[in-house]
C-alpha positions as CSV (number, residue, x, y, z in Angstrom):
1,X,0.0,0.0,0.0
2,X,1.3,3.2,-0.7
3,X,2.2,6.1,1.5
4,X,-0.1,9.1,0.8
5,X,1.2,12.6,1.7
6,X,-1.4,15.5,2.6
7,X,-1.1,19.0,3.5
8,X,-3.1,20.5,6.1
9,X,-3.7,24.6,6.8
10,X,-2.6,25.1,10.2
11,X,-2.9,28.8,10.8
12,X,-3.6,31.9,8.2
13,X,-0.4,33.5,9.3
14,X,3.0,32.4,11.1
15,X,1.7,35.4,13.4
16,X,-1.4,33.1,14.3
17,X,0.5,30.6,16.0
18,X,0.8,30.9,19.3
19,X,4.7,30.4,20.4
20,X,6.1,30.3,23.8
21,X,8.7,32.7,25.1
22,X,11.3,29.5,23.9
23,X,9.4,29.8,20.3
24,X,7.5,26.6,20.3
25,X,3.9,25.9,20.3
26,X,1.8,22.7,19.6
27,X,-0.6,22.0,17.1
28,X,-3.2,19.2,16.8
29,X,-3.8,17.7,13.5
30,X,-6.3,15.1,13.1
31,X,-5.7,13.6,17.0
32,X,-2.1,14.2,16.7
33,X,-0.1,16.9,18.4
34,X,3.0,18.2,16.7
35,X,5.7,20.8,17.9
36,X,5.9,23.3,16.2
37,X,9.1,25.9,16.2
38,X,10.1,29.2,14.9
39,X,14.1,30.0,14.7
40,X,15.6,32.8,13.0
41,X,12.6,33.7,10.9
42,X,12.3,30.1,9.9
43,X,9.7,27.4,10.9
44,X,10.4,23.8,11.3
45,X,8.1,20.8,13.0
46,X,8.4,18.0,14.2
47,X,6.9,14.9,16.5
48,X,5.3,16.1,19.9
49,X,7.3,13.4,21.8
50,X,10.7,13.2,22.7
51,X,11.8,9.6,21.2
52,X,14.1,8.9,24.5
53,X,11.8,9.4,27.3
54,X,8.1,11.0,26.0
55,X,9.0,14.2,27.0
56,X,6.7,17.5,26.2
57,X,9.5,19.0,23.1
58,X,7.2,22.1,23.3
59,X,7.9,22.5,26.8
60,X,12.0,22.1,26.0
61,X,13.9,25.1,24.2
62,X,16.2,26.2,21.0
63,X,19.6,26.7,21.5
64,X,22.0,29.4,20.2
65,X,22.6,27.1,17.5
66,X,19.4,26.6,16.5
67,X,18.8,22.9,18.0
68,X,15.8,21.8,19.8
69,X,16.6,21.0,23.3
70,X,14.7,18.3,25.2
71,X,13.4,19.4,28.8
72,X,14.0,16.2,30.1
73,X,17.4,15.0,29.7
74,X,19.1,18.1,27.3
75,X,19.4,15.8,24.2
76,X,19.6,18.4,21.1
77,X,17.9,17.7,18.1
78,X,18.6,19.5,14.6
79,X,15.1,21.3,13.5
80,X,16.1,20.8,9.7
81,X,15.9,17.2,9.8
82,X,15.3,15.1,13.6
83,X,18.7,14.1,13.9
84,X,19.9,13.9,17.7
85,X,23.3,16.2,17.5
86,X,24.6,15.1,21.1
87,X,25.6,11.9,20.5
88,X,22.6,9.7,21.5
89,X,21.6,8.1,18.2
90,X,17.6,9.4,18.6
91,X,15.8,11.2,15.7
92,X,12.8,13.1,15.8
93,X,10.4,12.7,12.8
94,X,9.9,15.6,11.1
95,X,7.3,17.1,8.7
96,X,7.5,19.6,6.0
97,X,5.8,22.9,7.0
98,X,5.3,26.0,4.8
99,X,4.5,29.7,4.8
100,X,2.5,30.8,1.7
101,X,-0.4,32.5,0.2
102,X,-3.5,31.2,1.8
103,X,-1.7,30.5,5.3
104,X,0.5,28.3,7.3
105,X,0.4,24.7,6.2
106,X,2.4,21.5,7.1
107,X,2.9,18.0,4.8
108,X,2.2,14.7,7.1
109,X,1.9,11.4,5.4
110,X,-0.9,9.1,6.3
111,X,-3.1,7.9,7.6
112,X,-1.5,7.6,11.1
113,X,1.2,9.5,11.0
């Protein structure tokens, strides 16, 4: 069976989203909650979960260099593709998300993503 991609409008406007002071927020899509993060005028996102220990990743922070940092247990994750940069061998999944005319909108494949 093949994978289907679809695309789902998330906000009109980046300014519609509603960031922490850390620039995350969470979204849910069809039952499913997704982090979402803003970084140097760039938005990424990404699974809700930390894939070590469950934690919150919306509840974590970005670092100066533009990882996503777990509040848990620190581990950084790049937000251009999921891959753990301190060494633990963890990857977050993460979807392709978009700014355009006609709003905010982000790609997850289906149909339980």
């Amino acid at each position: 069976m093949a994978s289907t991609s679809t695309w789902y409008k998330i906000a009109a406007s980046i300014s519609e989203i509603s960031f922490n002071a850390n620039g995350l927020a969470e979204i849910d899509i069809n039952g499913k909650t997704v982090c979402i993060a803003k970084n140097n005028d760039q938005i990424f996102a990404c699974t809700q979960k930390c894939p070590h220990a469950g934690a919150l990743l919306s509840t974590g922070h970005i670092d100066a260099l533009g990882n996503l940092v777990c509040p848990l247990h620190k581990y950084k994750f790049s937000l251009k593709n999921g891959r753990n940069i301190s060494g633990e061998g963890y990857y977050l999944k993460t979807f392709a998300i978009e700014e355009r005319e006609g709003g905010v909108f982000i790609c997850v494949e289906g149909p339980a993503f």
